[in-house]
mmCIF file as Biopython writes it, N, C-alpha, C and O atoms, coordinates in Angstrom:
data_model
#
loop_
_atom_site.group_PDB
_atom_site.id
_atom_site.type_symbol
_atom_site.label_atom_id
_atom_site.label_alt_id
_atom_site.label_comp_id
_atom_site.label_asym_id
_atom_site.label_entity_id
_atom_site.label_seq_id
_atom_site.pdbx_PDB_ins_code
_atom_site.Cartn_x
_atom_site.Cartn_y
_atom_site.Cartn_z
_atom_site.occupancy
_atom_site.B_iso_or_equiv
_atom_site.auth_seq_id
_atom_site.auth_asym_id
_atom_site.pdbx_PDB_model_num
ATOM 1   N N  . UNK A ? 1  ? 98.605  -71.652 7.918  1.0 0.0 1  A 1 
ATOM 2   C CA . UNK A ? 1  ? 99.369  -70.456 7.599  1.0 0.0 1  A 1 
ATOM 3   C C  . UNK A ? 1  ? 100.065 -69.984 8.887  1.0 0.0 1  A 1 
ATOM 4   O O  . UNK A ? 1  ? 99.415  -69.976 9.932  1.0 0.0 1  A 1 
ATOM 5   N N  . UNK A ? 2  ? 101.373 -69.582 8.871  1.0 0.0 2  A 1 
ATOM 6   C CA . UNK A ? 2  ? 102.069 -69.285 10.051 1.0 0.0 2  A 1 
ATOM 7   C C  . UNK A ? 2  ? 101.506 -67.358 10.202 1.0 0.0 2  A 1 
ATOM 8   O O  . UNK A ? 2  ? 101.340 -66.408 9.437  1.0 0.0 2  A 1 
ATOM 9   N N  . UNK A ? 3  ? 101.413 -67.593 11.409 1.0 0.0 3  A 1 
ATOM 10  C CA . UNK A ? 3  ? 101.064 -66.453 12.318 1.0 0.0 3  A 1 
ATOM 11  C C  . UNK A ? 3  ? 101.472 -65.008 12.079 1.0 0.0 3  A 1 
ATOM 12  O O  . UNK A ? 3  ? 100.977 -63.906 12.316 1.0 0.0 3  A 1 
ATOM 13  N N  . UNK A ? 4  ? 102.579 -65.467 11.512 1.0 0.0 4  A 1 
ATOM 14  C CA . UNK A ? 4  ? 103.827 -63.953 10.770 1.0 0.0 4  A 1 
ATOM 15  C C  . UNK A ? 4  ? 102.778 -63.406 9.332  1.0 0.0 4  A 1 
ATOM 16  O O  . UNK A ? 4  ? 102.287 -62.281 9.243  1.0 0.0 4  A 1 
ATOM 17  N N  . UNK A ? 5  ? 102.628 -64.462 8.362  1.0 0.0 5  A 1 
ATOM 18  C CA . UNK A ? 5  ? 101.801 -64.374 7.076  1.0 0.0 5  A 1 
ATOM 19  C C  . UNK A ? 5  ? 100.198 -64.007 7.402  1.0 0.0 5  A 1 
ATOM 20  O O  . UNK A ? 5  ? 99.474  -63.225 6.785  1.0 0.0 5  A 1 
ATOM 21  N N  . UNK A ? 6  ? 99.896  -64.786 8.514  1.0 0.0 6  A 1 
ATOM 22  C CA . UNK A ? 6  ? 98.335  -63.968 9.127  1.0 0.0 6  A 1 
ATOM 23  C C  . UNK A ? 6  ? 98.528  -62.603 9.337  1.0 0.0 6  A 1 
ATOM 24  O O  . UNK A ? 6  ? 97.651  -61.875 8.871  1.0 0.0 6  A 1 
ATOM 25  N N  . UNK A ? 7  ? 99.524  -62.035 9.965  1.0 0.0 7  A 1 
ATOM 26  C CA . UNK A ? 7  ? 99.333  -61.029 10.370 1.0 0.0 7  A 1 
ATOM 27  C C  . UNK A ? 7  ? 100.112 -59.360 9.629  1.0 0.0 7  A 1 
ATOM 28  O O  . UNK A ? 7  ? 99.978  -58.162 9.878  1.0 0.0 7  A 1 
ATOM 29  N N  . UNK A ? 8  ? 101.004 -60.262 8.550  1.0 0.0 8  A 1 
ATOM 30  C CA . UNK A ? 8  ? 101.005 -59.274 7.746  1.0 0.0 8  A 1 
ATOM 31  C C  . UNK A ? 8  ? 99.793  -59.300 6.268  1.0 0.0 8  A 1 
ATOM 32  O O  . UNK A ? 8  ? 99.383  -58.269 5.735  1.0 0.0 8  A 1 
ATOM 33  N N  . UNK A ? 9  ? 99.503  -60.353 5.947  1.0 0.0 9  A 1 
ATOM 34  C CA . UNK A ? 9  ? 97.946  -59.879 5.308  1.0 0.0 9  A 1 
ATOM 35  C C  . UNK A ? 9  ? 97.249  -59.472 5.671  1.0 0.0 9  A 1 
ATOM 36  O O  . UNK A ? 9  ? 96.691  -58.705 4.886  1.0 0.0 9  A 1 
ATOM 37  N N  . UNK A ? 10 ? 96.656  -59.550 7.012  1.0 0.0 10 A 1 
ATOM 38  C CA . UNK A ? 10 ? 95.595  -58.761 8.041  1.0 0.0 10 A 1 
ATOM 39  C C  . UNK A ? 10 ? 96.056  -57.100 7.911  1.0 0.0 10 A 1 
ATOM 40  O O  . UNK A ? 10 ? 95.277  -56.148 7.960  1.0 0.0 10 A 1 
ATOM 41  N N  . UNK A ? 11 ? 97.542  -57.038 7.732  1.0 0.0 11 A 1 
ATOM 42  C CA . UNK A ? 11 ? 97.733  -55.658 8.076  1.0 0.0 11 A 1 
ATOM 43  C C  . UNK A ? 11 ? 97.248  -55.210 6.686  1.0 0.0 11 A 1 
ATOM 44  O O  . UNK A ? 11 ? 96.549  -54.197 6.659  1.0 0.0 11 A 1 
ATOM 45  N N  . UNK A ? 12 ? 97.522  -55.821 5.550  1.0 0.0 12 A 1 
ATOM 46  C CA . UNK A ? 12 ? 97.638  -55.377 3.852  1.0 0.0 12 A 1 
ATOM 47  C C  . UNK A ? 12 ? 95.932  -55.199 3.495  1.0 0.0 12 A 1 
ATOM 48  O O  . UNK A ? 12 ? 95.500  -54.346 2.719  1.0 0.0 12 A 1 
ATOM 49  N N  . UNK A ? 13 ? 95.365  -55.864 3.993  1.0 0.0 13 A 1 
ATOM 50  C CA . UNK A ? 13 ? 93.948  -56.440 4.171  1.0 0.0 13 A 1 
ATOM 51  C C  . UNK A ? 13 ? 93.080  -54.875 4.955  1.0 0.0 13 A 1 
ATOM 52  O O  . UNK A ? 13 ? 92.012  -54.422 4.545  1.0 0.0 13 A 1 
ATOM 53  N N  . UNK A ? 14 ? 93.677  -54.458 5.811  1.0 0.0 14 A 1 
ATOM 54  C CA . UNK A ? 14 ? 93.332  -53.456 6.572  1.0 0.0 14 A 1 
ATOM 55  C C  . UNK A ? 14 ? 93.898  -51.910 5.962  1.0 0.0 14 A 1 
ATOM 56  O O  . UNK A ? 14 ? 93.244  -50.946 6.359  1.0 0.0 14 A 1 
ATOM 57  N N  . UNK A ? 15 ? 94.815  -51.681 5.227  1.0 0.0 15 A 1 
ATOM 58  C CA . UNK A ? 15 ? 95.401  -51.209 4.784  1.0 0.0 15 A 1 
ATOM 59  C C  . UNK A ? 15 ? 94.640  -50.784 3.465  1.0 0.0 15 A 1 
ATOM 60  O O  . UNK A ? 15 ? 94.723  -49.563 3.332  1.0 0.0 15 A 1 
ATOM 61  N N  . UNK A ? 16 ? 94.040  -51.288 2.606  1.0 0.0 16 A 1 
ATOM 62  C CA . UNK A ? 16 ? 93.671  -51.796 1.669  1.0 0.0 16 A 1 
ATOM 63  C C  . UNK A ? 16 ? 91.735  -50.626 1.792  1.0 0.0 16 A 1 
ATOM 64  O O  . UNK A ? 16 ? 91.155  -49.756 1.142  1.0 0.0 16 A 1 
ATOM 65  N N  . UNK A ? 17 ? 91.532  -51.419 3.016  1.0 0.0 17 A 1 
ATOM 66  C CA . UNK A ? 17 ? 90.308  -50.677 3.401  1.0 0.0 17 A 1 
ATOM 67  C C  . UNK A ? 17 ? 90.048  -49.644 3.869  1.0 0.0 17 A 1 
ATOM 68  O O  . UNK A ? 17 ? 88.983  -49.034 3.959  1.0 0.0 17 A 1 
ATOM 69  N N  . UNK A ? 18 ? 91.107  -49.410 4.203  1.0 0.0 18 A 1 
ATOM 70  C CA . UNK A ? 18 ? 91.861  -47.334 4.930  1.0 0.0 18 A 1 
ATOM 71  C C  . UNK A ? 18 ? 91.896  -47.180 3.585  1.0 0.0 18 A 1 
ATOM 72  O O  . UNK A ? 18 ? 90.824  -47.643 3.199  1.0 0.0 18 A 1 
ATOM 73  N N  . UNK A ? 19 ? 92.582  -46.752 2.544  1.0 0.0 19 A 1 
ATOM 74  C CA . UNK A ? 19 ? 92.735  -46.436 1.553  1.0 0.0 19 A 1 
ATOM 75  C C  . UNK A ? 19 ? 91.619  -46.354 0.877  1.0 0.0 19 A 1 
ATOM 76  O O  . UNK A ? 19 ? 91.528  -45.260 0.321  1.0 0.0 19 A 1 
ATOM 77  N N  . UNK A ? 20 ? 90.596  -47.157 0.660  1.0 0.0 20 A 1 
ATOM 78  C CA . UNK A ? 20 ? 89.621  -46.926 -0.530 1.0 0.0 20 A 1 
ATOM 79  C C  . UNK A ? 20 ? 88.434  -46.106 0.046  1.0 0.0 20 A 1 
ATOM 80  O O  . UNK A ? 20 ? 88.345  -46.331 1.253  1.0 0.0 20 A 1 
ATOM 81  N N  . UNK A ? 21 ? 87.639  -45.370 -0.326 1.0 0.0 21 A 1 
ATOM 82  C CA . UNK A ? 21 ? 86.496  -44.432 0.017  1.0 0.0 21 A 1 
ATOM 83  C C  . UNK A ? 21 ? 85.256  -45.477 0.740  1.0 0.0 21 A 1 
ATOM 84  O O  . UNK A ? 21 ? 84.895  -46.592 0.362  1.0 0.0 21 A 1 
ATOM 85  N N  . UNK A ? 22 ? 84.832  -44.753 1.774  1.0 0.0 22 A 1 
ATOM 86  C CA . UNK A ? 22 ? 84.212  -45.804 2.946  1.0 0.0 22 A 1 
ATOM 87  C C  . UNK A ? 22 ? 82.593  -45.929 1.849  1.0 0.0 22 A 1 
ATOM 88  O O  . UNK A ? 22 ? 82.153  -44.930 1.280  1.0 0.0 22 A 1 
ATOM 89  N N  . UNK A ? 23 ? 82.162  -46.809 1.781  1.0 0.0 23 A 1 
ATOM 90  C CA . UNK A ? 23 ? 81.126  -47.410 1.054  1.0 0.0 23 A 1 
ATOM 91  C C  . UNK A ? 23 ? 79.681  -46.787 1.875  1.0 0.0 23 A 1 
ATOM 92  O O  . UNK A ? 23 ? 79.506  -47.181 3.028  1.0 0.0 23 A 1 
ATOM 93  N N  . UNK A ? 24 ? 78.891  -46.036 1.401  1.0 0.0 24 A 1 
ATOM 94  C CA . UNK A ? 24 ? 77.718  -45.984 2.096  1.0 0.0 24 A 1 
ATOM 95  C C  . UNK A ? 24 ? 76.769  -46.985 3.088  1.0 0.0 24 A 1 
ATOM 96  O O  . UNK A ? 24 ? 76.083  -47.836 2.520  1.0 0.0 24 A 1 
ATOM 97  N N  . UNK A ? 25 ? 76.747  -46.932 3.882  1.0 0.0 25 A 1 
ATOM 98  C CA . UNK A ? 25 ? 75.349  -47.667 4.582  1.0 0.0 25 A 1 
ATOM 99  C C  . UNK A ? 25 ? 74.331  -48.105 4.063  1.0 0.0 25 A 1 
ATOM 100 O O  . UNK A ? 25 ? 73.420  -47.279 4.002  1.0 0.0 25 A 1 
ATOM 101 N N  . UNK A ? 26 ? 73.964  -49.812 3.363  1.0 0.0 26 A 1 
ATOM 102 C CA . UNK A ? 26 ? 72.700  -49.762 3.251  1.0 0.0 26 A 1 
ATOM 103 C C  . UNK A ? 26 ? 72.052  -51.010 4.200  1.0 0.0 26 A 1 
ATOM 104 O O  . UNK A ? 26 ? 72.987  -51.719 4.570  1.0 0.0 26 A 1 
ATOM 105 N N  . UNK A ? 27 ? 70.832  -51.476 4.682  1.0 0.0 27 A 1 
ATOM 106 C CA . UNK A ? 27 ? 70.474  -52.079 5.336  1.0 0.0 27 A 1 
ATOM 107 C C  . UNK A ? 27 ? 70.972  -53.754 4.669  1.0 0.0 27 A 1 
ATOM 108 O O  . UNK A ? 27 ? 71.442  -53.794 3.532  1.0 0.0 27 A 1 
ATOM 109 N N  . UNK A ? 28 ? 70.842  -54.810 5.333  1.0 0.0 28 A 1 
ATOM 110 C CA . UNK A ? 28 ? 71.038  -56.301 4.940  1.0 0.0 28 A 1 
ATOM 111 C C  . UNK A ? 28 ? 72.109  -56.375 3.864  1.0 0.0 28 A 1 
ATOM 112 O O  . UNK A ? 28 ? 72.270  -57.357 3.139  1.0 0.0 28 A 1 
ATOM 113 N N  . UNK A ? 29 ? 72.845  -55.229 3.817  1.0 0.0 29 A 1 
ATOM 114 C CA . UNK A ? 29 ? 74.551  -55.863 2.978  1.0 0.0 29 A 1 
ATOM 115 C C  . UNK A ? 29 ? 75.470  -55.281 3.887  1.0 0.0 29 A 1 
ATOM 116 O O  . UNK A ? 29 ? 75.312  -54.250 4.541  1.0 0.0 29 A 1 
ATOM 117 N N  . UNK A ? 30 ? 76.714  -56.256 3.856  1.0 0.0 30 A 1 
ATOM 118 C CA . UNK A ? 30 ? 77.585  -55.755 4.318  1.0 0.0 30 A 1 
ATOM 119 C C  . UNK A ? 30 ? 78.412  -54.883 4.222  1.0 0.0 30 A 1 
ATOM 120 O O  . UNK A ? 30 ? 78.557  -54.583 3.037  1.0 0.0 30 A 1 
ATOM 121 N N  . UNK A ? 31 ? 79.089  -54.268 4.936  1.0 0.0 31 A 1 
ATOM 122 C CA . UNK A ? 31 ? 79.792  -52.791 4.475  1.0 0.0 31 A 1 
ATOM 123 C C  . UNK A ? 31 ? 80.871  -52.822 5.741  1.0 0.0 31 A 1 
ATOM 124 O O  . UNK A ? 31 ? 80.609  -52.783 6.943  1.0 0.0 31 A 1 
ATOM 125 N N  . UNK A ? 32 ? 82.385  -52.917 4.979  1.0 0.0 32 A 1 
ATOM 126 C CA . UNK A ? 32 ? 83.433  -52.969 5.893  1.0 0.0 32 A 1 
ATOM 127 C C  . UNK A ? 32 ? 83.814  -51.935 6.320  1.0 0.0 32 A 1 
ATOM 128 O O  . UNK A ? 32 ? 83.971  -51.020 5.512  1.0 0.0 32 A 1 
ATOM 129 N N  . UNK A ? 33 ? 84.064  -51.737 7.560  1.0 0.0 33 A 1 
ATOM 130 C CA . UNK A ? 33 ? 84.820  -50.858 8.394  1.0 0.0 33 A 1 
ATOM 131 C C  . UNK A ? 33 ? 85.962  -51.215 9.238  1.0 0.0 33 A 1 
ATOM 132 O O  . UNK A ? 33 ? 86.213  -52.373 9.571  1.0 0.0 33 A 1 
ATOM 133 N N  . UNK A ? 34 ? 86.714  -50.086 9.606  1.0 0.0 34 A 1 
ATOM 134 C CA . UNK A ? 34 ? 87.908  -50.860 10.537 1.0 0.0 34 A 1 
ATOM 135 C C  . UNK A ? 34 ? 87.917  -49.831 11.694 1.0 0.0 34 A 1 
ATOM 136 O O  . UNK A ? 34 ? 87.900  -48.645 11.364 1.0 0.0 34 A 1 
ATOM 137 N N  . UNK A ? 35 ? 87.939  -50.101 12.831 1.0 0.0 35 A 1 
ATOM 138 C CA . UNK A ? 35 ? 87.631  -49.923 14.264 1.0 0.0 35 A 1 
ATOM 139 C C  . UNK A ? 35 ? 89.075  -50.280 15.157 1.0 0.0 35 A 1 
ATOM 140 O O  . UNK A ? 35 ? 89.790  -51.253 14.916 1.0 0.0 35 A 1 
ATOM 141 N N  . UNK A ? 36 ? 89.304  -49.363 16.135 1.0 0.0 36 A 1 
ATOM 142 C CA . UNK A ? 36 ? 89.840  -49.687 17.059 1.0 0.0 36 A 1 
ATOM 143 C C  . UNK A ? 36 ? 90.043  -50.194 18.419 1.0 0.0 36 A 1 
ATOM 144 O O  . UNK A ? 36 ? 89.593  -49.515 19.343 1.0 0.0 36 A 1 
ATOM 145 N N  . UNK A ? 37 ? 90.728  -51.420 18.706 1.0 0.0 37 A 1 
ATOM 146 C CA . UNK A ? 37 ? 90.179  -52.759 19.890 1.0 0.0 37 A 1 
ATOM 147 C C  . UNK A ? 37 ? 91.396  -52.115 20.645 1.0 0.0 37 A 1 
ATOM 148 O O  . UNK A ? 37 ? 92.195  -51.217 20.381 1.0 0.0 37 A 1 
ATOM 149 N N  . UNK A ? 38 ? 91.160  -53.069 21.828 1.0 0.0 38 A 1 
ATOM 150 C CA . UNK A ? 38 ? 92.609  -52.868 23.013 1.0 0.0 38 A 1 
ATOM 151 C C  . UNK A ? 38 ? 92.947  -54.720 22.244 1.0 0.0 38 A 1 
ATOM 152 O O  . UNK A ? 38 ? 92.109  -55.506 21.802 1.0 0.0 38 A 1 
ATOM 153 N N  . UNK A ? 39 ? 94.534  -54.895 22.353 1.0 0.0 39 A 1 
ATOM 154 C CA . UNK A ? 39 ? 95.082  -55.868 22.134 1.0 0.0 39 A 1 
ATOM 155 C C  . UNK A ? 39 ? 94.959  -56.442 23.629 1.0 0.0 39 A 1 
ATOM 156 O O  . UNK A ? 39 ? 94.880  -55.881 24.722 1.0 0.0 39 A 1 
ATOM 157 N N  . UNK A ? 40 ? 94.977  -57.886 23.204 1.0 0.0 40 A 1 
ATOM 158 C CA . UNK A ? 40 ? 94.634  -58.788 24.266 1.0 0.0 40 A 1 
ATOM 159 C C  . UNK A ? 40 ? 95.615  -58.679 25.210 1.0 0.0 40 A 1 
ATOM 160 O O  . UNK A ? 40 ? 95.499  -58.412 26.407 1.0 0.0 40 A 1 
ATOM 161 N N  . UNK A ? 41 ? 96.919  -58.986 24.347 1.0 0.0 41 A 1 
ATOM 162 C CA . UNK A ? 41 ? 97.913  -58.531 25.919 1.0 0.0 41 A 1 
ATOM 163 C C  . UNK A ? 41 ? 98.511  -57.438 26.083 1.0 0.0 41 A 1 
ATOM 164 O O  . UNK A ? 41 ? 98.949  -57.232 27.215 1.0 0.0 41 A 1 
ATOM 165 N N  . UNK A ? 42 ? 98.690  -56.559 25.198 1.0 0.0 42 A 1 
ATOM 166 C CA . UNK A ? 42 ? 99.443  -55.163 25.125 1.0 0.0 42 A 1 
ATOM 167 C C  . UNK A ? 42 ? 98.459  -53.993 25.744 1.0 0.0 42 A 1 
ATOM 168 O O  . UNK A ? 42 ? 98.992  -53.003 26.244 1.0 0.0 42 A 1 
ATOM 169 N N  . UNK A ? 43 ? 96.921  -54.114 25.707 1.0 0.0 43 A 1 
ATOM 170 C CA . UNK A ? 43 ? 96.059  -53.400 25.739 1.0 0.0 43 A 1 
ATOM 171 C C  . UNK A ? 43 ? 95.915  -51.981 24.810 1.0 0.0 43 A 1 
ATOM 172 O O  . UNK A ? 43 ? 95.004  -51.153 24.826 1.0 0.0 43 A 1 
ATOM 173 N N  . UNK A ? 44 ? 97.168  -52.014 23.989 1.0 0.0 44 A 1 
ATOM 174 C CA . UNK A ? 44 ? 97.472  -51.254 22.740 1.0 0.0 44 A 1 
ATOM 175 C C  . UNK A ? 44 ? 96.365  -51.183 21.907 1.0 0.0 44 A 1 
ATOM 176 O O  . UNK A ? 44 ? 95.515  -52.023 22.200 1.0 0.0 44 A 1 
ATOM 177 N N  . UNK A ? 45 ? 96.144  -50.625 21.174 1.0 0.0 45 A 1 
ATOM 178 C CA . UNK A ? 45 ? 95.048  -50.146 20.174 1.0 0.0 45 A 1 
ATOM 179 C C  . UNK A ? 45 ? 95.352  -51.074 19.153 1.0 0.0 45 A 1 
ATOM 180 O O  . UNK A ? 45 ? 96.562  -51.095 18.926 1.0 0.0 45 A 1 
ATOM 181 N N  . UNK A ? 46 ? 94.684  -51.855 18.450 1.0 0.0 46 A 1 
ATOM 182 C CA . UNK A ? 46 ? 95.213  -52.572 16.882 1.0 0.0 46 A 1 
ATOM 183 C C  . UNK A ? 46 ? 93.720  -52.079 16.238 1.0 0.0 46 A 1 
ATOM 184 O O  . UNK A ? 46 ? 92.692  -51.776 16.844 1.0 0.0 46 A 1 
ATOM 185 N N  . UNK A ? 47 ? 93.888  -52.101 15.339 1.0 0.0 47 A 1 
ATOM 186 C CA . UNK A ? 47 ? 92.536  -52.095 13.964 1.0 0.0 47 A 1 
ATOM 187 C C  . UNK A ? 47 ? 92.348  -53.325 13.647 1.0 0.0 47 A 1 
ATOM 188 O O  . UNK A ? 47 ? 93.184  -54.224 13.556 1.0 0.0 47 A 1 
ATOM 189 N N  . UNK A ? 48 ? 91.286  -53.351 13.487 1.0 0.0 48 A 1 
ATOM 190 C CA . UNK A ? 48 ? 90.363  -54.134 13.103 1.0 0.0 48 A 1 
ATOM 191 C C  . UNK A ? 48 ? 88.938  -54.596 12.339 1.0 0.0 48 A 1 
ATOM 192 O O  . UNK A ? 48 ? 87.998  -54.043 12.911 1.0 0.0 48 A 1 
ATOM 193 N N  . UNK A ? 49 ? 88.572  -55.285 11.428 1.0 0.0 49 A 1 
ATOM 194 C CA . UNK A ? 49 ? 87.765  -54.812 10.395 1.0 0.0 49 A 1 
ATOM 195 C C  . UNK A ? 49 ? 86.969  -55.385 10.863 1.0 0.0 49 A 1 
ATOM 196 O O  . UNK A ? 49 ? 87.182  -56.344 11.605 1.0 0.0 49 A 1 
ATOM 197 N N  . UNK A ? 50 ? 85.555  -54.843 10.479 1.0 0.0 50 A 1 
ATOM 198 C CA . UNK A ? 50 ? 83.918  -55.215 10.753 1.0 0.0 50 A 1 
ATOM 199 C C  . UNK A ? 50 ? 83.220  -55.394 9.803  1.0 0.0 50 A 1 
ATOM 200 O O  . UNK A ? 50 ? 83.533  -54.662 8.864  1.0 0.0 50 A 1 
ATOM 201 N N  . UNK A ? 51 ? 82.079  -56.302 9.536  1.0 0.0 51 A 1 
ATOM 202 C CA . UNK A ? 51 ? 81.297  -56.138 8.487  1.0 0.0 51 A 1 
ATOM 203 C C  . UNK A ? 51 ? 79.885  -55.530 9.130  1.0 0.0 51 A 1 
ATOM 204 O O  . UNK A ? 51 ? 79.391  -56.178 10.052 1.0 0.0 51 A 1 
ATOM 205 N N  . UNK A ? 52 ? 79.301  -54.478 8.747  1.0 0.0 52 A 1 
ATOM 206 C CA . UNK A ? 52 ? 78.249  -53.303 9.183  1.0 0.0 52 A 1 
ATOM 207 C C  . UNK A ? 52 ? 77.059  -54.013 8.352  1.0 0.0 52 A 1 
ATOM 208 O O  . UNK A ? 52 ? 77.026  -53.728 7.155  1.0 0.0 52 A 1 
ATOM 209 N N  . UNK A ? 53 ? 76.136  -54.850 8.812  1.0 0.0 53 A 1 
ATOM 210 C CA . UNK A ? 53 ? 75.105  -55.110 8.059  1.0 0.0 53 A 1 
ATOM 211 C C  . UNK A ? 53 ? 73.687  -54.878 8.649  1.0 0.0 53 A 1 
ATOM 212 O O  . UNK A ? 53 ? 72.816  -55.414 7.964  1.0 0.0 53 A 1 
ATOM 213 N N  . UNK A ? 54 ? 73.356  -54.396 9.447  1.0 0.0 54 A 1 
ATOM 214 C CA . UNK A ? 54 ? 72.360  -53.666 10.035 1.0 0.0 54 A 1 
ATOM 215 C C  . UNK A ? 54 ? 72.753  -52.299 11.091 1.0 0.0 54 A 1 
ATOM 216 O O  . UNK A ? 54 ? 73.592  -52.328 11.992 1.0 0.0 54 A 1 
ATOM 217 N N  . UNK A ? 55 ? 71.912  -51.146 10.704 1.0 0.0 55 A 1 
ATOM 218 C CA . UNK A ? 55 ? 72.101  -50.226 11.448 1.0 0.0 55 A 1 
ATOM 219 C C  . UNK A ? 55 ? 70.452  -50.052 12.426 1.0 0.0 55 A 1 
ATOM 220 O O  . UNK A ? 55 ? 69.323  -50.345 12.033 1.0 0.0 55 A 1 
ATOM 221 N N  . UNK A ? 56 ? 70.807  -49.569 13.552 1.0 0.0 56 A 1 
ATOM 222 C CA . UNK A ? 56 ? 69.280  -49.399 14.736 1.0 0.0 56 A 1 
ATOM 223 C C  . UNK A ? 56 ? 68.662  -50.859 14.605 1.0 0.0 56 A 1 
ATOM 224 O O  . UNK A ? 56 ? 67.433  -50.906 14.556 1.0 0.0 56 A 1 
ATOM 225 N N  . UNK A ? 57 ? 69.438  -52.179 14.536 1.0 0.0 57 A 1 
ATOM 226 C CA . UNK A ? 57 ? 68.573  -53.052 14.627 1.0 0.0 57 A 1 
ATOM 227 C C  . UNK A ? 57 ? 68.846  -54.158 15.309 1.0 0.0 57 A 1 
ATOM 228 O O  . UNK A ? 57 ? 67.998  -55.043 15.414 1.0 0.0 57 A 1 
#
């Protein structure tokens, strides 16, 4: 897949998960979140999604 199509699904993909109501916390399932990184070369902020499957552990 070219790099252009990665990175506008990533955005739709992220987009997608802003929009819907953040899913409660439970232990050993996953639960997506999206977080903010420094870009590798811009050092700019991008979002980015996580899967949350243990909390204090």
């Amino acid at each position: 897949m070219p790099e252009t199509d990665l990175r506008s699904w990533n955005a739709e993909m992220i987009a997608r998960f802003l929009a819907a109501p953040p899913e409660p916390y439970a232990e050993h399932r996953p639960v997506v979140r999206v977080i903010e990184v420094p870009g590798r070369r811009s050092g700019e902020p991008r979002p980015f999604a996580v899967n949350i499957t243990l909390i204090r552990g």
